[in-house]
N, C-alpha and C positions, 0 to 999 in steps of 0.2 A: 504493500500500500504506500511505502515512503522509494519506493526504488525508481520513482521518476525522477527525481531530487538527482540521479547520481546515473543514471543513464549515457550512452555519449560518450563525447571527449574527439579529439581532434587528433588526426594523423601527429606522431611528435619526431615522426623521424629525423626532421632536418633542425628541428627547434633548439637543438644544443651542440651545434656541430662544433661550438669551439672546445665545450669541455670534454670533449669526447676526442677532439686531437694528440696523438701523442706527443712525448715534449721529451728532450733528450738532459739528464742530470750528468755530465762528467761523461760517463760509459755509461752509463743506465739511460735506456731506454725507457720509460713509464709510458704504462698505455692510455690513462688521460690527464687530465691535468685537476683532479680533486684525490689531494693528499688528504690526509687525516693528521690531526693537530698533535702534539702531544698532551697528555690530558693523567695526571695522577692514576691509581686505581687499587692499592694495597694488593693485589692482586701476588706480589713476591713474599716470599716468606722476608721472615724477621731477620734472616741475615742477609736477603738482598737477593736469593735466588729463586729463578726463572720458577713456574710450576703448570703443571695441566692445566688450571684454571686462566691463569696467565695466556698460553697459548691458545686454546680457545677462543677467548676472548678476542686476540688481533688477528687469530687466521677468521675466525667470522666473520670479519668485516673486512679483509682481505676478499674472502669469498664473496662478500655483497659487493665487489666493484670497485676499490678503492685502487689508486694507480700505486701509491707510495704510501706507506706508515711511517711515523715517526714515533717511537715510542714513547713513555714517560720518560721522568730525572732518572738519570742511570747514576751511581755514585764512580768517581776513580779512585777514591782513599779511604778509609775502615772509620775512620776517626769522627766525622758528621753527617748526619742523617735529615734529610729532609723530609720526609715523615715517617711513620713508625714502622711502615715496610717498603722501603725504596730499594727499585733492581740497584746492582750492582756489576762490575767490571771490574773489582780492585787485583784480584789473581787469576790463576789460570783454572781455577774450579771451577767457575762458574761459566768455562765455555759446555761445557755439556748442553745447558741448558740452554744457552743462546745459540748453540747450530739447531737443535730442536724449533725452538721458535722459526730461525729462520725455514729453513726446511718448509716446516706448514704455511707460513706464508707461500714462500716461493711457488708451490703447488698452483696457487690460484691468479700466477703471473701478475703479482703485486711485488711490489720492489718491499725494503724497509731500512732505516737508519736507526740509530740509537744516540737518543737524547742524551747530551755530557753535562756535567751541572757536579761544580765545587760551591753546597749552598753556603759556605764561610757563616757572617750574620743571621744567616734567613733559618739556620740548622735548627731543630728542635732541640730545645739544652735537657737532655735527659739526664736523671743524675748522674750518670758515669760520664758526660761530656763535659772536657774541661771547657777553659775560658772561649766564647766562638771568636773567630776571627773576622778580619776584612782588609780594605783599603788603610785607612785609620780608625779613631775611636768612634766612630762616630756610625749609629746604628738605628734600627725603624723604631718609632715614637712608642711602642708599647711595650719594648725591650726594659728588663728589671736591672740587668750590667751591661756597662758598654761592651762593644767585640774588641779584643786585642789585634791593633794593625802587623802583619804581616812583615817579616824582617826579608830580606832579598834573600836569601839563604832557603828560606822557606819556599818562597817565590819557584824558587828554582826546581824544587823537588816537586810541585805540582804541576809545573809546567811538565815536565815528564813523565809525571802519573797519567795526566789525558793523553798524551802522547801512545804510552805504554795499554792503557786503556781502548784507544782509539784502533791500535795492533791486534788487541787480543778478538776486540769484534770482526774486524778483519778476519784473522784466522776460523773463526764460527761461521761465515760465510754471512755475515752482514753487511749490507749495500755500502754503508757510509756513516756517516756520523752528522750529528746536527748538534754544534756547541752552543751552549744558553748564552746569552749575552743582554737578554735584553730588560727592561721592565724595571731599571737598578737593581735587581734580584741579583742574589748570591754573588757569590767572588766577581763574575765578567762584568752580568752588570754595574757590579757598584764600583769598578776598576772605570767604568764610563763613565757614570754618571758623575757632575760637581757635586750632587748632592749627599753620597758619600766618601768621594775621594776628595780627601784633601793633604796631602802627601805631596811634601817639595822635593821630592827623587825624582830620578829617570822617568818615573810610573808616576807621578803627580802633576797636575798644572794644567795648562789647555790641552785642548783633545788631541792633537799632537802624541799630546806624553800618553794621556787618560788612555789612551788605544793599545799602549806598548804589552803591555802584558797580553792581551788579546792577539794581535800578532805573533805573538812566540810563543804563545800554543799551536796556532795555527801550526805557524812554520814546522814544528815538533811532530805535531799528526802529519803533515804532509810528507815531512824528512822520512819516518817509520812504515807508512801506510803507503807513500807511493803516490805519481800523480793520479792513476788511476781509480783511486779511490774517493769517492765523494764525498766534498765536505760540505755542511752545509751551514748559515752562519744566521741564527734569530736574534737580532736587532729592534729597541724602541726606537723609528724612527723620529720619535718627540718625545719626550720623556710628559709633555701636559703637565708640568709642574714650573712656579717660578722657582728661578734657580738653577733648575734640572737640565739635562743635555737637549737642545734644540734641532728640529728638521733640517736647520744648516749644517748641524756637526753630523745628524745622522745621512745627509748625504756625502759627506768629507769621508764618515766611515765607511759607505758602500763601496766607494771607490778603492780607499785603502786595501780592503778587505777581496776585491776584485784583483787588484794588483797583487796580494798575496795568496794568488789561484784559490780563492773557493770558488765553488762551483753557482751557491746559487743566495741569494738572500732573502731569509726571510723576515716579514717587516710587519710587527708586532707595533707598539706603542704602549703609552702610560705607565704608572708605577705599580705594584702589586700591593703599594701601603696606601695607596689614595683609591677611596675605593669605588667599583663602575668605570675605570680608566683604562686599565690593561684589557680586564675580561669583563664587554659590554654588556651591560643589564638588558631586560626588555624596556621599551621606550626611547631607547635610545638610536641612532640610526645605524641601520645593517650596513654591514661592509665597514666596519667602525673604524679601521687604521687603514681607509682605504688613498686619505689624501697624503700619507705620508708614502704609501707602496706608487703611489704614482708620478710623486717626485723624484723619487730614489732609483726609479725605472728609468727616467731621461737620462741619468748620471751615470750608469753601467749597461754592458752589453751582455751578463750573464742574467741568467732568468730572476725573477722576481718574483714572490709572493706575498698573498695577501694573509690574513687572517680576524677574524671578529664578527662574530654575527652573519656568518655568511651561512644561513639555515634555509635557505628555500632557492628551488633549480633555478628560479628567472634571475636572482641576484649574484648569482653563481655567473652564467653565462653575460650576463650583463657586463661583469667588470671585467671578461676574457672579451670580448667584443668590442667595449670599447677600448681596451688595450691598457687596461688601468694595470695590470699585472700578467705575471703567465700562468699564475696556477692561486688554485683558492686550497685552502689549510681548512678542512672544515674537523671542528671537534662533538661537538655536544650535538650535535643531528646525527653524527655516526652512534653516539653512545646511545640515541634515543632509538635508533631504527639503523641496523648493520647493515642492511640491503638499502640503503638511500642510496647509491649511486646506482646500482642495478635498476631500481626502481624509474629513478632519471629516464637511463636507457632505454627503458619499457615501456615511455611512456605509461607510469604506474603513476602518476603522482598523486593523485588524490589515495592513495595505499603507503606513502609515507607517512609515518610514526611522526608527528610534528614535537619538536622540542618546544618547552614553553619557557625556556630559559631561567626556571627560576634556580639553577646552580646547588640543587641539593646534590648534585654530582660532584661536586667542589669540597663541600663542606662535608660529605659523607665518610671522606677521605681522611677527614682530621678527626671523625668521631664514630664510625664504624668499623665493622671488620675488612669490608672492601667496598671501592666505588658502589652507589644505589642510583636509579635515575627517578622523577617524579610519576614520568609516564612507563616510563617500561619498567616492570615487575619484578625482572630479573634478568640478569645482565650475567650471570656463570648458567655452566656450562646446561643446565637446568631451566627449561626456559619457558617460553609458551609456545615455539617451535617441538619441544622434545615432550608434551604432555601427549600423553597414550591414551588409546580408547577403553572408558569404565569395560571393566567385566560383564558388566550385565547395566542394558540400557535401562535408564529409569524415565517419567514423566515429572521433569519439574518445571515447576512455576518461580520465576524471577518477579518480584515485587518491585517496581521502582525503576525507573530508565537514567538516573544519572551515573554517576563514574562506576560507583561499585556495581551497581545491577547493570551498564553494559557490559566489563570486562566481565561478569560473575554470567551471562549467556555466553559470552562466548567461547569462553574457556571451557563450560558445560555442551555448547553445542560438540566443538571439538573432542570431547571426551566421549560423543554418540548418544547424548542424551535429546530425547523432547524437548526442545523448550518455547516455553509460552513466557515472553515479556510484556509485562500489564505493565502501564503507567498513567494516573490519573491524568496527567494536564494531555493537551492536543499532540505533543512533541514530546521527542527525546532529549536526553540533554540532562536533566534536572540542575544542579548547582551551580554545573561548566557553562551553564548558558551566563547566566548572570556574572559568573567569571572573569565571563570577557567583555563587560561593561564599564569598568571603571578607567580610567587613563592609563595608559600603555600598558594594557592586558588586552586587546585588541586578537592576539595569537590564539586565545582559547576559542574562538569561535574555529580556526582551523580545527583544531583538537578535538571541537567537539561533535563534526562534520566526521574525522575520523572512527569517533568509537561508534556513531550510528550506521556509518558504511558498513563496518565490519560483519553487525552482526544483520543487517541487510543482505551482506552479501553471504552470508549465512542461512539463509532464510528461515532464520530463525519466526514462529508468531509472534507477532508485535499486537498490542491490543491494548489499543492509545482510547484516552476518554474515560479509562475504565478504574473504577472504585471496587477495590477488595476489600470486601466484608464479609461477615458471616452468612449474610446471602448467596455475594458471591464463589465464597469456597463451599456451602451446599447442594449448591448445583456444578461444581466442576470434582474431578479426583483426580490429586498429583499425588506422587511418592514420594515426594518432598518438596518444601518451599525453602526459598532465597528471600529474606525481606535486606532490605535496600532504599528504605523508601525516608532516608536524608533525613536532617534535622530543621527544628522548627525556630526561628529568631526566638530567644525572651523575651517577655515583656513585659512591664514593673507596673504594678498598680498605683504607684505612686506619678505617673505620668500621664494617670487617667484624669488629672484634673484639668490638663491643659489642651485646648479647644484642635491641635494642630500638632499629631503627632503622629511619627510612621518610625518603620524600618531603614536599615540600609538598601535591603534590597527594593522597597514602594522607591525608594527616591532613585537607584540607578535604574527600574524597570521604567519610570514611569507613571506608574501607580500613586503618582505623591510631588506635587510641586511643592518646592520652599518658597519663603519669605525671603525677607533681606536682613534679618536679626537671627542664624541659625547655628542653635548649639546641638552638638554630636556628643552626646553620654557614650563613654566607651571609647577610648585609643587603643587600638587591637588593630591588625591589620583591614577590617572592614571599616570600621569607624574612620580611619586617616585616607584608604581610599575613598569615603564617599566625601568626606571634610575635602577633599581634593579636587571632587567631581564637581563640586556643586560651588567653590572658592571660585572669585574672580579672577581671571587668566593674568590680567596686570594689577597691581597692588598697587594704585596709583591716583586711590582714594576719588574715585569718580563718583558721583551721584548716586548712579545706578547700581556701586558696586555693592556685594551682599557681604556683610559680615560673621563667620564664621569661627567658633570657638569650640574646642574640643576638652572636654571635661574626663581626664583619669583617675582610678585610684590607685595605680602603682605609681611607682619612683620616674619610670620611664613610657614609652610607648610601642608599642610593636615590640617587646621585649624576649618574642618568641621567631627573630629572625634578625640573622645579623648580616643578611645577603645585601649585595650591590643594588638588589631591587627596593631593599628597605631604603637604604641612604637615599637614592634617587627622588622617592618618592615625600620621602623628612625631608628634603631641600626643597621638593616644589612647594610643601607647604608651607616651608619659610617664608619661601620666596612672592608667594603669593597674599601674605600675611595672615593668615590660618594663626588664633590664639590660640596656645597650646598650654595648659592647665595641669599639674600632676600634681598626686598626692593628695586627691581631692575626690569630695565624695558628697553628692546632689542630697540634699535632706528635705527642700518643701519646694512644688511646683505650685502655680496660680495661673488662670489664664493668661497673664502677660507678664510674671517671672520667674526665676530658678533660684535657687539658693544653694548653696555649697558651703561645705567647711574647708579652710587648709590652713594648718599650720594652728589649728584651737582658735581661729575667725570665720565667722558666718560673714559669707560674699552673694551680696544678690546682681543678678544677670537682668535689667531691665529692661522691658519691651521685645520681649524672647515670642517671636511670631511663627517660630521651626522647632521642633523638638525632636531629631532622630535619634530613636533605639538602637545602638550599637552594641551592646550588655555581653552577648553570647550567642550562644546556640546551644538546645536540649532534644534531647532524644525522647520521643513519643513513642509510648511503650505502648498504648490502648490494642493495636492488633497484635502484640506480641499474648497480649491477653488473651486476646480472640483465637487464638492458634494453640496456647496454655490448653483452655475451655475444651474447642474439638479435637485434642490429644491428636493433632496433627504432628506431624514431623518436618522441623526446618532448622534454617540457621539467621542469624541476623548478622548483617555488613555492612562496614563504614562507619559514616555518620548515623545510622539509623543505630547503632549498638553504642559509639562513641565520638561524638563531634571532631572533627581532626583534619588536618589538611587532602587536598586530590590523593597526594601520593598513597595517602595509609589508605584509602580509600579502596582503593586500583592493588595494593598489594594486599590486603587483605581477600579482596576477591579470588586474586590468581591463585592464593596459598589454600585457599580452603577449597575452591574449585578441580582444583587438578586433582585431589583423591576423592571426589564424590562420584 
């Protein structure tokens, strides 16, 4: 009934002819020009070696199409750790495992390089790590000791540790190397940037010097490795920092850096301590470090790439076409969907896995056991590829059509079972619709386009319109149910006094125009996006402009995300001058005002014509009742068991799915 919606599509053969050209590295051949970025993933054990899970993981997305890999932080020295399971190269043990990796890559005529990175400053200081090092003293703003600068002595020993490093992947049969340089991250970049180097040596002063250290690794891997070996060189062409290395010096480097035969550059940006800079948030514009990769391209005659936000095929082609770069670095759309480039080829696209950028991939890395993504369930070897058909087919019903009840069909379909998806409203979607309502979350409407395809193209029964009740489950019989059916706003009785009051969601649906006096109870992630949506674009005290104040009772706001999307999103509301209130707690409404306590003072809000409910979200148990009552058999998912973000949502379905 909804399969009109997705019908179609247009011959794509010639629509990406440029990503689809081979592009030649050194001696490596690559068969298009979408590399794969390098991207964290604990995936190594705790001393740095390669594992099945590991290999897996980059021959599948070898296998989905990718021309060249580049893998994570590889370590060349024992001594610092970049996070708590970073590959290494420091001896000759651990080629076992990198001719393995290589190996399965190769199969699926995908090249691959291994990422080099001395994180000096950036190490994680674990108790056994002595003092960290760098340029000079001088280290990122949230460091508890400064790093000990680096004596030439020292210098000298790493420079032959990447060297020696750079050999032994060599001997394992890996393509090349790609040495970190960029971001003022770790030993290269901070040897670049002014903003950690400040050192009157050889290796200190303008970029002249700032470069030297960086050069004589090069040279070192070149001398050991051979010219035929590729090297590859990531570079912030702008550091976006005052102070910081500038697009003028990061084109002085490209050339350098050409001159001293690398093969190809790639052209990163911003810092990794300033944050949405390096690794672009949503909102902010695709192709993020694209106008330094297109300067830096006039300046040299070896390839160039881009990297940042480059997550969908048209912007992909786009900056090969118009000659912005030779090759796009794509990270966080391979982790979401390993077949995106196949899919490209396929003209599959509306069957791309859409990333939604919010970097729980990033930060999974500092606080799980290995890389998680928000959209995809499972990223080892275990997957919703490798889920098998139930033993014995049953008849179940899915309750609910947003995140968890789609992934929760079609994980069920694919395991052979019946399934019927009821959903009360007209459409599919539930949460993810409204999602993608607020300012730059615009992506979830792709996403949510995805998970209704799927199980469309499933043909799964859909049965929209529809209200499960005890009516309805006495006239149907399933062998089990799925409830899914999301969580409901709070809503405080104490805001019943006031004539003009709604949800987050009345006010981004619709359902709810504001006033021009509008306070937002609740700083939470919904609460700052709607204070966002509904705040004047310029702060610049117009007439018409509405006033906007956001009322917390924690210390902070958004306190349960510390991504590039939060900051982003806390600066437009500075910026647009959004009152922002904490430590405070609403005690008496009236038709036209609010009153709050902070700090043991009662503060009244006058001529308060907007009241949005921002408080929560609670789980409605009544049909969990109803299902209690006819000693029915099910499970409850998501939000409908425990309010939580997409991701718990989409993982909790896959995980109870695949053995039903």
């Amino acid at each position: 009934m909804l399969s009109y919606l997705y019908k179609g599509g247009m011959n794509l053969e010639n629509k990406y002819q440029k990503l689809f050209q081979p592009i030649k590295i050194n001696q490596l051949e690559v068969k298009n020009r979408i590399f794969m970025s390098p991207m964290s993933t604990n995936f190594a054990t705790k001393d740095g070696y390669v594992t099945d899970e590991m290999i897996y993981y980059y021959s599948r997305r070898a296998k989905g199409g990718v021309g060249l890999i580049v893998t994570e932080v590889t370590m060349i020295e024992p001594t610092y750790k970049y996070i708590a399971h970073t590959l290494s190269v420091q001896d000759d043990s651990y080629l076992e495992g990198w001719q393995k990796l290589a190996n399965e890559i190769h199969k699926y005529d995908s090249k691959v390089v291994a990422q080099l990175l001395h994180p000096a400053y950036m190490a994680i200081p674990f108790p056994e790590t002595p003092q960290l090092v760098g340029p000079s003293e001088v280290g990122p703003y949230y460091a508890k000791t400064p790093p000990r600068p680096l004596t030439k002595e020292e210098i000298s020993i790493i420079v032959e540790q990447f060297g020696d490093g750079a050999l032994r992947l060599k001997k394992a049969g890996i393509d090349g190397v790609e040495i970190h340089a960029a971001h003022a991250h770790a030993l290269l970049g901070g040897f670049l940037s002014p903003l950690y180097n400040k050192r009157i040596d050889e290796y200190g002063g303008d970029i002249t010097h700032r470069i030297r250290l960086l050069l004589e690794v090069i040279a070192n891997v070149r001398k050991k490795c051979g010219r035929d070996f590729a090297i590859i060189v990531r570079i912030s062409g702008d550091d976006y920092e005052a102070g910081g290395q500038s697009l003028h010096e990061g084109c002085y480097i490209a050339k350098r850096l050409e001159a001293a035969q690398v093969d190809m550059i790639h052209v990163s940006g911003g810092t990794t301590i300033h944050r949405g800079s390096s690794i672009a948030p949503p909102g902010t514009p695709q192709a993020s470090h694209i106008d330094s990769a297109r300067e830096i391209k006039k300046c040299v005659n070896i390839p160039v790439s881009t990297v940042g936000r480059l997550n969908e095929p048209w912007i992909l082609e786009e900056v090969l076409e118009r000659d912005l770069a030779d090759v796009c670095m794509v990270g966080r759309s391979l982790l979401c969907d390993p077949d995106f480039v196949n899919k490209i080829k396929n003209g599959q696209e509306d069957d791309i896995r859409p990333c939604i950028g919010c970097l729980g991939c990033l930060s999974s890395t500092m606080l799980k056991d290995h890389v998680e993504c928000g959209i995809n369930p499972s990223l080892t070897s275990e997957n919703e590829e490798t889920v098998t058909p139930a033993t014995i087919s049953q008849n179940i019903l899915v309750i609910g059509g947003g995140p968890a009840g789609l992934e929760a069909a079609y994980i069920l379909s694919k395991r052979g079972h019946k399934v019927t998806l009821a959903e009360r409203h007209h459409t599919l979607g539930g949460a993810m619709i409204v999602a993608g309502y607020p300012i730059a979350k615009q992506h979830f409407a792709q996403t949510t386009k995805y998970f209704i395809k799927r199980v469309i193209d499933c043909n799964i029964k859909i049965e929209l319109n529809t209200i499960v009740d005890q009516a309805y489950l006495s006239q149907h019989h399933y062998d089990h149910i799925i409830v899914a059916t999301g969580a409901k706003p709070l809503r405080l009785d104490i805001f019943k006094n006031h004539p003009h009051t709604g949800t987050g969601q009345d006010v981004l649906l619709g359902k709810m125009w504001t006033g021009k006096n509008i306070v937002v109870v609740g700083g939470g992630s919904v609460g700052c996006e709607v204070a966002d949506f509904v705040a004047p674009l310029v702060n610049d005290r117009h007439p018409n402009n509405k006033k906007v104040t956001v009322i917390e009772m924690k210390s902070n706001i958004i306190m349960d995300d510390t991504s590039p999307s939060r900051s982003i999103l806390v600066q437009r509301m500075a910026d647009k001058g959004v009152n922002i209130i904490t430590d405070s707690r609403v005690v008496k409404v009236t038709p036209t005002t609010l009153e709050y306590q902070k700090d043991g003072n009662t503060i009244t809000i006058e001529n308060v014509d907007t009241i949005i409910e921002a408080t929560g979200y609670y789980a409605d148990h009544e049909l969990k009742k109803t299902l209690d009552q006819m000693q029915l058999s099910y499970n409850v998912l998501g939000d409908a068991a425990t309010p939580g973000k997409i991701k718990n949502a989409i993982s909790d379905a896959y995980h109870l799915c695949k053995n039903i």
